[in-house]
C-alpha positions in Angstrom: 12.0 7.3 -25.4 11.4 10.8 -25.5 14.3 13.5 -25.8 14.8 14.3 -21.9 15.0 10.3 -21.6 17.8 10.2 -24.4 19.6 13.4 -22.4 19.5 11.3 -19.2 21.4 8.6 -21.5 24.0 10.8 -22.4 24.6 12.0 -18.8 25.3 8.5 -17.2 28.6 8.5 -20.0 29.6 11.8 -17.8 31.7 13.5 -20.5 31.4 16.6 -22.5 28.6 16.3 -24.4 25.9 18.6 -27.1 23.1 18.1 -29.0 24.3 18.3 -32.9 27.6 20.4 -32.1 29.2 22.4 -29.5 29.1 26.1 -29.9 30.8 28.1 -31.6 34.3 28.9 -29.6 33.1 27.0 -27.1 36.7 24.7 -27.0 36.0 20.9 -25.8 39.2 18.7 -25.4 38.4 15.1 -26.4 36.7 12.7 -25.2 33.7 13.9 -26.0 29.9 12.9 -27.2 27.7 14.6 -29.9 24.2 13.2 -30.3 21.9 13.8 -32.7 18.4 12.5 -34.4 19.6 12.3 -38.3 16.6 10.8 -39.6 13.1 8.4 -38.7 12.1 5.2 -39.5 8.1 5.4 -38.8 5.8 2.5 -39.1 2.5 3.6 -40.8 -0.9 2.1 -40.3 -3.9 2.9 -42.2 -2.0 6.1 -44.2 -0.9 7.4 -41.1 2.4 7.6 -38.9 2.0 5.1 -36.3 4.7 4.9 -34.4 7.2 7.3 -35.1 10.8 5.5 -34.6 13.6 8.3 -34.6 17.4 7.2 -35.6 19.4 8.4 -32.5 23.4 8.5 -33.2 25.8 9.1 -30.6 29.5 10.0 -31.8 32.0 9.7 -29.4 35.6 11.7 -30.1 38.1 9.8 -28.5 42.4 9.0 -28.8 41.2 5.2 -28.4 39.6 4.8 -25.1 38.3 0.7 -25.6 37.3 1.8 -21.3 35.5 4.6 -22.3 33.7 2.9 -25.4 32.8 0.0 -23.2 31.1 2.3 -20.6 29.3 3.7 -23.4 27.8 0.6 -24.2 27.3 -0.5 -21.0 24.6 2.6 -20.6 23.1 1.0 -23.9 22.7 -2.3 -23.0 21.5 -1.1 -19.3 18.9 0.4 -21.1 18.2 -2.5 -23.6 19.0 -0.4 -27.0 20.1 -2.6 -29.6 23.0 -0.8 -31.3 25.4 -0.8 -34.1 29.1 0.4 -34.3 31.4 2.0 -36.3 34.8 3.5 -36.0 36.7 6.2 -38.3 39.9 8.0 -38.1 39.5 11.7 -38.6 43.1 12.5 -39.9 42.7 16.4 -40.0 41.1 16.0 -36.0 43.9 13.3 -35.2 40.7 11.5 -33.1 38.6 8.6 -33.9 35.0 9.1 -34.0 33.3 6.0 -32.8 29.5 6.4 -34.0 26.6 4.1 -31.9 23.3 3.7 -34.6 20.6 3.0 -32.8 16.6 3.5 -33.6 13.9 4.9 -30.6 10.5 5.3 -30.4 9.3 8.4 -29.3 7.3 8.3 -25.8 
């Protein structure tokens, strides 16, 4: 999936989103969606990457919107990415971040 794939992704959710982090004094008022590749996973043959496979996180700031999480999802499984979930409370932020794991290979 290359990166202008993943951007499309993130469109079709039609909120505020960024790459990494909004800028700076730029204010966004919740819900919104940061992405972000925080790491890879590559398969190696021979000594040699592969098949790169990138993590791909999306973190969705929300009051608790179950409607908006389950259109999130629905994108994902539209686009057959096998995901995983997790949900904190960000006391100082008074939000929940709901983060989506998921891995990608890049096209």
């Amino acid at each position: 999936m290359t990166h202008k794939e993943v951007m499309d992704l993130v469109e079709q959710i039609n909120i505020p989103s960024a790459y990494h982090h909004f800028a700076e004094g730029e204010v966004v008022n919740p819900p919104f969606l940061v992405y972000l590749y925080p790491s890879s996973n590559n398969f190696s043959a021979d000594g040699k990457v592969y098949c790169k496979i990138h993590r791909l996180d999306f973190e969705l700031y929300t009051d608790k919107n179950i409607k908006l999480e389950r259109q999130v999802e629905a994108v994902l499984d539209k686009h057959g990415l096998f995901y995983e979930k997790t949900e904190v409370w960000i006391e100082k932020e008074k939000l929940y971040e709901v983060l989506y794991e998921m891995e990608v290979t890049n096209g």
